[in-house]
N, C-alpha and C positions, 0 to 999 in steps of 0.2 A: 610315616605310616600310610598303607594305604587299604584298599579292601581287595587285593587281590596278591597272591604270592607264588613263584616257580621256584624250584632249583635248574639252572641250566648249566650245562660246560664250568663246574667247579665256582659258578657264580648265582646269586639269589637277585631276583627280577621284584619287583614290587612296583605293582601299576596302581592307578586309582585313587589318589592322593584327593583331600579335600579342596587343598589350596590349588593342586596341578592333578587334574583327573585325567586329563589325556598324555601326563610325564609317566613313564617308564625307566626307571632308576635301577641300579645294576651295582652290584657289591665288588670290591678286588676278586684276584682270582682266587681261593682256597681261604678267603676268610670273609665269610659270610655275616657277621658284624660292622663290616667296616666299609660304608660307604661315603664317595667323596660328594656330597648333592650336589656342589654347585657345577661338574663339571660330567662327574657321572650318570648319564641318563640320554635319551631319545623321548622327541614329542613324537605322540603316534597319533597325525592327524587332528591335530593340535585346532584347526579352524572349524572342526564343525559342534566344537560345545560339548564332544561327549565324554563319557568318563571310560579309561579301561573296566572293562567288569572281570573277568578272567582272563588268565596264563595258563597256557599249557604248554610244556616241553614234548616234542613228537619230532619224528624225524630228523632230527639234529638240527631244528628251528624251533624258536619260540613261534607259537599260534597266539598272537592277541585278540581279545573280543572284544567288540566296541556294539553297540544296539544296532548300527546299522551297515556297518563294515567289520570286516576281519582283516586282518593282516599277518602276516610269516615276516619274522628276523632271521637273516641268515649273517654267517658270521662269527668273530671270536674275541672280539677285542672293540675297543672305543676306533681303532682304525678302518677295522674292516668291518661294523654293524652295517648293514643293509636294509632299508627298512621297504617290503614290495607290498602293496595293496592286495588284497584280492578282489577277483571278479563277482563280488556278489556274498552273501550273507548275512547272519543279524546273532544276535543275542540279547538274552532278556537280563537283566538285573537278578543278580545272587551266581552260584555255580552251574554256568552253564556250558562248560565245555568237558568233556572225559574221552579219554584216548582208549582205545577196539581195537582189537586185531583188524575191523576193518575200516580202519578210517578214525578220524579223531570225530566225534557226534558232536555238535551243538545244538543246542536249544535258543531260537530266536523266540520274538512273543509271538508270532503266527505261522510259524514254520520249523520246521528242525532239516540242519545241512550236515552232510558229511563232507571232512575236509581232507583230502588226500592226494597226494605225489603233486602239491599245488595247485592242485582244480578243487572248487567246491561243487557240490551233487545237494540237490531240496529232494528230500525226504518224503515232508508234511503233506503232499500232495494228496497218497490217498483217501486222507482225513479230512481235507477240505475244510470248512470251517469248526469241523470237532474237534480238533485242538487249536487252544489259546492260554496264553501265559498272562495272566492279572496279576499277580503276585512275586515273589520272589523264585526264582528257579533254581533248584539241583537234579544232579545227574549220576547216573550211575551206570556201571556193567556190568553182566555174570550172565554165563553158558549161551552166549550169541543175541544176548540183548540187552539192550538201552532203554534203559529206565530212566523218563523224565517225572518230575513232581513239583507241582503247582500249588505254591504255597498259600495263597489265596482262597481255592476251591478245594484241597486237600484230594486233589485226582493224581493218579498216578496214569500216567500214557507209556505204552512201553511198543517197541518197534524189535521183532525179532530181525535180525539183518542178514539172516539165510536166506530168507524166505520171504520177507520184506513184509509180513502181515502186521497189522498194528491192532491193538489194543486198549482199551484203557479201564480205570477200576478208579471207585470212588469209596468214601468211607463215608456210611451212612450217616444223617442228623443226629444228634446225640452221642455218639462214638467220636473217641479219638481220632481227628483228621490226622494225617499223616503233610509234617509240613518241611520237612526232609528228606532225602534218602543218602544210602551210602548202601556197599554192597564188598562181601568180602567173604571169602571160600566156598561161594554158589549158595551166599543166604542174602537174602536182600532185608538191609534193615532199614526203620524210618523212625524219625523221631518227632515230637508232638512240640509244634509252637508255643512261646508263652506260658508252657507251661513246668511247674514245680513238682507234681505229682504224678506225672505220668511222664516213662522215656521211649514209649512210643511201643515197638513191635517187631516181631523176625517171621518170616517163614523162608520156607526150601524154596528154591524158585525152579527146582526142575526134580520131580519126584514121580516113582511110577507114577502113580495117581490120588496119590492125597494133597489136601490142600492145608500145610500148618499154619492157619488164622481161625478165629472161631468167630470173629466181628462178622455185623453186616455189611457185605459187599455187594454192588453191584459192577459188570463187565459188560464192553460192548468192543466189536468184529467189525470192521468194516471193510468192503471190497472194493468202496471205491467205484466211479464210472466207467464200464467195462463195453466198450465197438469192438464186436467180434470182427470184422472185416474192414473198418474205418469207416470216417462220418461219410463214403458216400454209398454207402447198404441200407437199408434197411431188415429188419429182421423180427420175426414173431418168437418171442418165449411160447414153446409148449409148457416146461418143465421142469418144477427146482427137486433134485434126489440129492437128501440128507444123510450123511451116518455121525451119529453121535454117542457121546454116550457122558455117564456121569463119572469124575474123578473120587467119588466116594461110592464104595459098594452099598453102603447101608441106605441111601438117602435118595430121594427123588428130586427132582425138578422141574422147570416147565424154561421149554426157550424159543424165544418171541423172535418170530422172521418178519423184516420189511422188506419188503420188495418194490424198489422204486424205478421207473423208467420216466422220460420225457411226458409220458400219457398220462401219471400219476401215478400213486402208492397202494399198497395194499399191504395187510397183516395177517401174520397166522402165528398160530402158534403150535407147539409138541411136545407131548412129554416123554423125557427120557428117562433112562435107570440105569445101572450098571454094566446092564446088558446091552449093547452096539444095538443099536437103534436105528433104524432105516426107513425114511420116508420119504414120500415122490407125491409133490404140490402142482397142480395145474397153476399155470400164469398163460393161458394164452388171452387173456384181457388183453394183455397189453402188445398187440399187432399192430406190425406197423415201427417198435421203437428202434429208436436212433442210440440209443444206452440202453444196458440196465446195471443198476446197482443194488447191491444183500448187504443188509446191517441185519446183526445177530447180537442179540441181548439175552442176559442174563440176572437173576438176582441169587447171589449166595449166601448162606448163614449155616449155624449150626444144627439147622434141620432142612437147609434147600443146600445141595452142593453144586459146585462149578462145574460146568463142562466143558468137555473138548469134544471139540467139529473137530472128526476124521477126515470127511472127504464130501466137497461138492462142486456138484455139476448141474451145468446148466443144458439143457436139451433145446436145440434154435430151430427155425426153417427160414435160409437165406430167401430172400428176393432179388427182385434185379435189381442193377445198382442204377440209382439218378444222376 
């Protein structure tokens, strides 16, 4: 037994064993009952204490996941397995690997990588310390996003991968946290921990503009530390121009701008409606920065609905460079 499982190339992979956490055990070819232990298998990484956490079949290798390494099997047979480290990656405990048209996603506990044509790519970047995995991790995909969930804090992080913008949503005190997900025909479902009476929830994960949950939620946007011209400019924000608007015609909202630079932070807030909404915030406080970064929060319910940021821009006056 172990806690993780693949099908590959007409054989069943099973990593993560009690007794041997870092054995990687492998079935005959076409009959996936029948494995020989004592001679079937690969140590993956055997000396550094850790346990396989997921398999993933992609590209015609196994992707193993280990907390602080990853590794690709290449190969077909006990002759020809090949077992190649990669350059870098992590994974958290539970399912943390799901394979994208662009790239197979992982979820580490302070990062998330995408692993593809044998190079890995960090994600988690623009998030910076806004995302972290305490708890047990799954993963998911539908209509060009990766959906991670943290079973611990019942937060859901999601990174669209067109577009590379991130996200995340939490399920308020008292409500069903979501300590699962899984995702199937462009609905994203999740399931509730520990629990006997409740199997958790579905919504559309890409709809004109309704949002199927009626819970309290709250969402938050981040853009991340943003040198228009690299660290050696300087540059004064004049100007943040907003278009937003609400995913529910009937309801209103309010959503909270932070604006941070090297100089320090400031807040404002707007209220939008269903009508594209258009607003233009002075920031030239902050003259002189070396970044700026926009975090954009939200709170949703069944009388505040969620919005979507259309389009923003920032308005700068370069200086010279030091």
């Amino acid at each position: 037994a172990g806690r993780t499982v693949c099908s590959h190339k007409d054989r069943v992979f099973v990593g993560g064993s009690t007794l041997n956490p870092s054995r990687l055990y492998f079935s005959g070819i076409g009959t996936p009952h029948t494995f020989t232990t004592a001679t079937d298998y690969l140590d993956i990484g055997g000396d550094d204490g850790e346990a396989i956490e997921d398999l993933v079949s992609v590209e015609g290798l196994v992707l193993v996941c280990k907390v602080n390494r990853l590794y690709l099997i290449s190969g077909s047979g006990v002759e020809s397995f090949f077992v190649n480290e990669l350059p870098g990656g992590s994974a958290s405990t539970g399912r943390s690997a799901v394979r994208t048209p662009y790239g197979t996603i992982v979820a580490g506990p302070t990062d998330v990588w995408n692993v593809q044509g044998g190079g890995v790519d960090p994600l988690g970047r623009p998030l910076g310390a806004g995302y972290s995995i305490s708890g047990l991790v799954s993963t998911a995909y539908a209509q060009d996003q990766a959906i991670i969930c943290d079973s611990a804090t019942g937060t859901v992080f999601r990174i669209n991968l067109v577009t590379g913008a991130w996200s995340n949503e939490g399920v308020t005190e008292g409500e069903d946290e979501p300590g699962h997900v899984f995702s199937l025909q462009s609905r994203l479902y999740y399931g509730v921990s520990d629990s006997t009476a409740s199997v958790g929830g579905t919504r559309r994960l890409a709809s004109d503009r309704t949002l199927d949950y009626t819970g309290d939620t709250s969402y938050e946007a981040s853009t991340g530390r943003v040198s228009l011209q690299g660290p050696a400019y300087q540059y004064t924000p004049r100007y943040v121009y907003l278009q937003a608007r609400l995913q529910d015609e009937s309801l209103t909202n309010y959503l909270n701008v932070n604006v941070e630079t090297n100089h320090g932070s400031r807040d404002f807030q707007v209220e939008v409606t269903s009508d594209t909404e258009r607003q233009r915030r002075a920031i030239g406080w902050a003259a002189g920065a070396d970044w700026i970064k926009l975090t954009f929060t939200c709170n949703s319910s069944a009388e505040h609905s969620a919005i979507d940021i259309e389009k923003v821009v920032i308005g700068v006056d370069s200086e010279a460079p030091r």
